[in-house]
C-alpha positions as MATLAB code, in Angstrom:
seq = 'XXXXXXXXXXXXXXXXXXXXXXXXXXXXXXXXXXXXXXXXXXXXXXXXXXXXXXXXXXXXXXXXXXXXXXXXXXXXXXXXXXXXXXXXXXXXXXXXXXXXXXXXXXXX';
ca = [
      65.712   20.970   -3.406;
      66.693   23.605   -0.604;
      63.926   21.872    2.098;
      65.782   18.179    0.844;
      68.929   19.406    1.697;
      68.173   21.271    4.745;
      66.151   17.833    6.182;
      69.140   15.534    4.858;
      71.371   18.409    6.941;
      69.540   17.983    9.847;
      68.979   14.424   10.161;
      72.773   14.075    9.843;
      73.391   16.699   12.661;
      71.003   14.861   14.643;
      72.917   11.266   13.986;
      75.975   12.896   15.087;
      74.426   14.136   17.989;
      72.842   10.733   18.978;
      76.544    8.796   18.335;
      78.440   11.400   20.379;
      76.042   10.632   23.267;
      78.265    8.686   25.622;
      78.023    8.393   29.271;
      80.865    8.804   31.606;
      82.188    6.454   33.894;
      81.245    6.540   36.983;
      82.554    5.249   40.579;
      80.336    3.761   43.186;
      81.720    3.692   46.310;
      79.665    2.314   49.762;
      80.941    1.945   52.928;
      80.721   -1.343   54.790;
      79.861   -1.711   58.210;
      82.135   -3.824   60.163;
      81.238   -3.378   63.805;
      80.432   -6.204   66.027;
      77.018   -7.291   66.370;
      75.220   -8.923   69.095;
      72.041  -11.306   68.919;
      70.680  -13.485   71.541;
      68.851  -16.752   71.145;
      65.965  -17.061   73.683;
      65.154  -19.941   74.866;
      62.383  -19.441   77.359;
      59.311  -17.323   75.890;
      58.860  -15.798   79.923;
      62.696  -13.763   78.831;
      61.701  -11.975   76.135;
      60.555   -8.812   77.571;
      64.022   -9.333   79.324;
      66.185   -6.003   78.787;
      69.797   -5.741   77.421;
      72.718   -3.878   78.824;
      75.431   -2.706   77.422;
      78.390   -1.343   80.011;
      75.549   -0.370   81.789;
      73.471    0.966   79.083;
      69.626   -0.173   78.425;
      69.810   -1.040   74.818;
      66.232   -2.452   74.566;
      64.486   -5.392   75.105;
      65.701   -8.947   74.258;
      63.273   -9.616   71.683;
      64.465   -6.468   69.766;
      67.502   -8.306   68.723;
      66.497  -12.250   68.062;
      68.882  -14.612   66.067;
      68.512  -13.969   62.611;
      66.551  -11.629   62.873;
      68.545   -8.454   63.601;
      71.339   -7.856   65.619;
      72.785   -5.150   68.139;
      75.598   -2.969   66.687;
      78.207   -2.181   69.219;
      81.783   -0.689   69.153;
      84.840   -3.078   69.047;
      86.438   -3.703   72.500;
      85.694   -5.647   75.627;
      82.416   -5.237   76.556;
      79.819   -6.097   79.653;
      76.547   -7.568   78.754;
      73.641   -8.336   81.040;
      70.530   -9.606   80.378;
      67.686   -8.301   82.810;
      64.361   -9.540   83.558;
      62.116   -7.583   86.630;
      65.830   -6.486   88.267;
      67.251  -10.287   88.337;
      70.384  -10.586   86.136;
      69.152  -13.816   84.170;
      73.291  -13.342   82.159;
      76.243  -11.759   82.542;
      78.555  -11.982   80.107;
      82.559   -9.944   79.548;
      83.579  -10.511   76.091;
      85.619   -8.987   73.599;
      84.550   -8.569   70.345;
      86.587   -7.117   67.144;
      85.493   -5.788   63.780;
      83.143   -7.954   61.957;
      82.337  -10.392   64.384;
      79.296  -11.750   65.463;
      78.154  -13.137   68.364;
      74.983  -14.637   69.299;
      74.649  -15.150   73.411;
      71.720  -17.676   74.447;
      69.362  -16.598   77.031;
      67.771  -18.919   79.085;
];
């Protein structure tokens, strides 16, 4: 009767157990990132080993950043962009651009 008792026991410590077993809540939080982005459509095949400059910075070739296929992140603000092919500016574009905007500049 004592092993009945003692099983009985346990299985009932172990149901409590199992019903007290509650997760917490929990908070997922992500950040967003709003910050303009550039793409370029590209007309002529011949541009797309064309380079991209940002204010004067080489941010890679053309090609790198295709209409829908990914775009270049930049910082809010007016901007300078140039599009250069063998040291001949093939665009030149000012523009401002604000959080969450995207542009898409064709090259041709």
């Amino acid at each position: 009767m004592m092993k009945l008792s003692s099983a009985l026991l346990a299985a009932l410590v172990a149901a409590t157990l199992l019903s007290a077993c509650t997760q917490m809540p929990t908070e997922r939080q992500g950040v967003t990132d709003l910050r303009p982005q550039l793409s370029f459509k590209i007309t002529d095949e011949a541009l797309r080993a064309a380079r991209v400059l940002v204010d004067g910075l080489d941010m890679g070739a053309v090609d790198e950043y295709g209409e829908g296929v990914a775009a270049l992140r930049i910082l809010p603000g007016v901007h300078v962009i140039r599009v250069v092919l063998h040291g001949r500016t093939v665009i030149e574009e000012k523009l401002y651009v604000a959080d969450g905007v995207n542009r898409t500049l064709r090259v041709q």
